[in-house]
C-alpha positions in Angstrom: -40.8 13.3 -5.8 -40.0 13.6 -1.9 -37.1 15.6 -1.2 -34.6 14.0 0.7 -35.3 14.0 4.9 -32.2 15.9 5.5 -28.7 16.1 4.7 -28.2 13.8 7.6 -25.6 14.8 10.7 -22.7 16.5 9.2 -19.0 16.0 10.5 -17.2 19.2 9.3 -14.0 18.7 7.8 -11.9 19.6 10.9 -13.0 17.5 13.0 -10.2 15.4 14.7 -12.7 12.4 15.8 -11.5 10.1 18.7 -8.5 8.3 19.7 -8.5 5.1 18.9 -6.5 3.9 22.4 -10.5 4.7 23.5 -12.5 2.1 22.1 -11.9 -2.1 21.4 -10.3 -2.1 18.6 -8.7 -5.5 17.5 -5.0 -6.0 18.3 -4.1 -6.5 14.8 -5.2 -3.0 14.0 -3.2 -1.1 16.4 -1.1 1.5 14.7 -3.6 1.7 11.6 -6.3 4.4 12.2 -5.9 7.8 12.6 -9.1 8.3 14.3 -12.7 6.8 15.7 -14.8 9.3 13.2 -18.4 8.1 14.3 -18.5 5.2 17.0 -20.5 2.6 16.5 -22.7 3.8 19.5 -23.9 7.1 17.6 -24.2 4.8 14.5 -26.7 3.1 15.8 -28.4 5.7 17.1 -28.4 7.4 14.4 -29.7 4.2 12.4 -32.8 3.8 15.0 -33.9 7.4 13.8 -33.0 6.4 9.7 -35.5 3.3 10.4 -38.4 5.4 11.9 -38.3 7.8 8.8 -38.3 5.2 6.7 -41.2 3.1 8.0 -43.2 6.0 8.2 -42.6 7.0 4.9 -43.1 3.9 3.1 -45.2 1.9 5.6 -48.3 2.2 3.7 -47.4 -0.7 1.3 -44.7 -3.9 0.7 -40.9 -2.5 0.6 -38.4 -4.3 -1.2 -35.0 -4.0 0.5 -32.6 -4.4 -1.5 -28.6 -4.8 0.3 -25.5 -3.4 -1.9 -23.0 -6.4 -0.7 -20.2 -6.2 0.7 -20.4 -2.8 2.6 -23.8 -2.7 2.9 -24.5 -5.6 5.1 -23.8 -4.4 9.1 -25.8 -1.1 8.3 -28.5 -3.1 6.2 -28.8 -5.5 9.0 -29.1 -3.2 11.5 -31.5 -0.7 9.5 -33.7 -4.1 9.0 -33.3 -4.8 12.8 -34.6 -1.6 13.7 -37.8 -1.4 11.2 -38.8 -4.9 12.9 -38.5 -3.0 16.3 -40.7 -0.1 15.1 -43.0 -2.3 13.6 -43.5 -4.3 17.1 -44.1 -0.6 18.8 -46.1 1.4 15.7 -49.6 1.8 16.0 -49.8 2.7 12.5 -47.8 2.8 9.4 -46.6 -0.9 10.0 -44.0 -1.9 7.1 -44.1 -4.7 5.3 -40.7 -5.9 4.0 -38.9 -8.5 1.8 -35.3 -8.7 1.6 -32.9 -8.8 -1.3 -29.3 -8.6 -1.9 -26.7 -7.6 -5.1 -23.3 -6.2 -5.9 -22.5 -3.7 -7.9 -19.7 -3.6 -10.5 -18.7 -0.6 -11.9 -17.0 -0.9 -15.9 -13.8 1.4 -16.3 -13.0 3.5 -19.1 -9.3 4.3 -18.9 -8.7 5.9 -15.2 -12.7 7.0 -15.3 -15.4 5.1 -13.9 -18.1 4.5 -16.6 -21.6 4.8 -17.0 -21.9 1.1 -17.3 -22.8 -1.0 -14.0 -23.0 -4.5 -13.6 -25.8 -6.2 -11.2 -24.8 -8.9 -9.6 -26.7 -11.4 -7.1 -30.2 -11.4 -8.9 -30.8 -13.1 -12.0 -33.6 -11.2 -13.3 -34.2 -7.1 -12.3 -38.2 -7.8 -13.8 -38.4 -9.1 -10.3 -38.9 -6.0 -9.2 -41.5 -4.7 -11.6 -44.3 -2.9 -9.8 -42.7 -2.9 -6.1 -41.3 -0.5 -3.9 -37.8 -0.5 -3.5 -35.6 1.0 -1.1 -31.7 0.4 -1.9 -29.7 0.4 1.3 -25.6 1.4 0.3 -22.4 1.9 3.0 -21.0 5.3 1.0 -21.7 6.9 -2.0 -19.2 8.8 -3.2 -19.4 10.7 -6.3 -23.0 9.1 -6.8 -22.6 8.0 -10.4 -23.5 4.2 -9.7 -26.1 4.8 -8.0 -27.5 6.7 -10.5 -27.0 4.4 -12.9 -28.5 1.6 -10.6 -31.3 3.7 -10.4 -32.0 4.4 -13.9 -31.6 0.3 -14.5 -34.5 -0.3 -12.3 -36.8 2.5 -13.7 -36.2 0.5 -17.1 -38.2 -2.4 -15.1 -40.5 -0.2 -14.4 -40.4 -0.7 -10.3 -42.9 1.5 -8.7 -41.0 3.4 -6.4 -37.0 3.7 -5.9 -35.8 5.4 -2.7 -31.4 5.0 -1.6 -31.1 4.9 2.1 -26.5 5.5 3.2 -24.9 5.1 6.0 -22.0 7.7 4.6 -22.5 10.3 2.0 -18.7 11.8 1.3 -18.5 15.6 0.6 -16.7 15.1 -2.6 -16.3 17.6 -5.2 -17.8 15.4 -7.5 -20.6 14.5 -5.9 -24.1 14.6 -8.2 -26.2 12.8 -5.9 -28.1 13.0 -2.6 -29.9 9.9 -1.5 -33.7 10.1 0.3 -32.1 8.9 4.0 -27.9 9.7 4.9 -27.1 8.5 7.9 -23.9 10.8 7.8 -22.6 13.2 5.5 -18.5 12.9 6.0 -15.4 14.7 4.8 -13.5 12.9 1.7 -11.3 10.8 4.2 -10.1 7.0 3.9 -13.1 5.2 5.6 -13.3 2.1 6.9 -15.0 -0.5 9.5 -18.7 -1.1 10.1 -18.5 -3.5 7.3 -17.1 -0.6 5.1 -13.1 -2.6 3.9 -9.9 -1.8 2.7 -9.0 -4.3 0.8 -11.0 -6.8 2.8 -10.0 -5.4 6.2 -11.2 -3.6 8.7 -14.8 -4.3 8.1 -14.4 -6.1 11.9 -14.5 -2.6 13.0 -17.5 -1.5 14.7 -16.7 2.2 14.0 -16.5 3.9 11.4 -12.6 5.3 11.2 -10.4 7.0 9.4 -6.9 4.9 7.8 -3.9 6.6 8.4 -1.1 6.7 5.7 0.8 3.3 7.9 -2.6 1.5 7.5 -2.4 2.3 4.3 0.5 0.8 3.4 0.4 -2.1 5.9 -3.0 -3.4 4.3 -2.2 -2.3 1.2 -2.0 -4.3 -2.0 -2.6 -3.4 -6.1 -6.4 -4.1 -5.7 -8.9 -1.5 -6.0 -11.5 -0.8 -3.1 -14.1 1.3 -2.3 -12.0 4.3 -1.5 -10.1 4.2 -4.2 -12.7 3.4 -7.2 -15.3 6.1 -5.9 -19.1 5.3 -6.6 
């Protein structure tokens, strides 16, 4: 089994990040962040270099993509947009790629997240029996959907499994590393580049830290992904 590339660019726990009064920011935000943690302009940097791993990694033969929804999209999108680019420059390793997408639901068991995931978006996993896939998530967390999403799909019998993550959160839980991390972060309220609270902020196009008004502006009794971690 390949070992992961690297841990991906770590952002130590004290670091304060950027005022938001530097960066375009929508209006209706203002007052809600603490802090630009990564701007999108490193993102996507930092994506470019994710994509050129990856296709020559796995360029050798057909890649299933597979999006986690609703997170997942902007950095899927982008990582896709970047393999096409390599693709149009390589003079080997060339990638061949289909696209899929799903969400994940994770089953609780009292205030604990289960082992028990549900798949949604496909209506069949044997449709990825003998291919190559490479999962493409916004944050993992503590790991242990992932893990379970993983296991599911060795059950089909896929040939290859590989997680590619924008965010990995330094979590005293955490029991997994995926194969390409954009970012490993400190266990901070994220939000923006698709990644929501509560179905805001994913019309960010940094990555940002919620501060405690935020919070409690945007705020309502449903879970989200910071809350309920995967």
């Amino acid at each position: 089994m390949m070992e992961p590339r690297s841990p991906g660019i770590i952002i130590a726990d004290d670091y304060k990040g950027y005022h938001p009064d530097f960066f375009c920011i929508p209006k209706y935000y203002e007052g809600a962040l603490e802090c630009v943690l990564l701007p999108g302009g490193v993102i996507r940097d930092r994506i470019e270099r994710l994509a050129q791993d990856i296709a020559e990694d796995l360029g050798n033969e057909p890649v299933c993509a597979l999006c986690v929804l609703k997170g997942g999209y902007k950095f899927f999108t982008d990582l896709i947009d970047q393999i096409k680019k390599y693709n149009h420059f390589a003079t080997r390793n060339t990638i061949r790629m289909s696209v899929d997408f799903i969400r994940i639901k994770s089953y609780k068991v009292k205030d604990d997240i289960s082992d028990d995931v549900q798949v949604i978006g496909v209506d069949d996993l044997s449709e990825f029996t003998g291919k190559n896939v490479l999962i493409v998530e916004d944050v993992i967390d503590t790991g242990r959907t992932i893990k379970e999403l993983l296991r599911l799909l060795k059950t089909y019998h896929v040939k290859s499994a590989k997680v590619a993550s924008l965010l990995v959160k330094r979590t005293a839980g955490n029991c997994y590393r995926p194969d390409y991390t954009g970012f490993e972060v400190p266990d901070k309220f994220v939000v923006g580049y698709a990644i929501d609270y509560n179905e805001y902020f994913r019309d960010v196009d940094h990555v940002c830290i919620v501060n405690e008004y935020g919070k409690k502006k945007f705020g309502t009794s449903y879970p989200h992904r910071n809350a309920v971690r995967q």
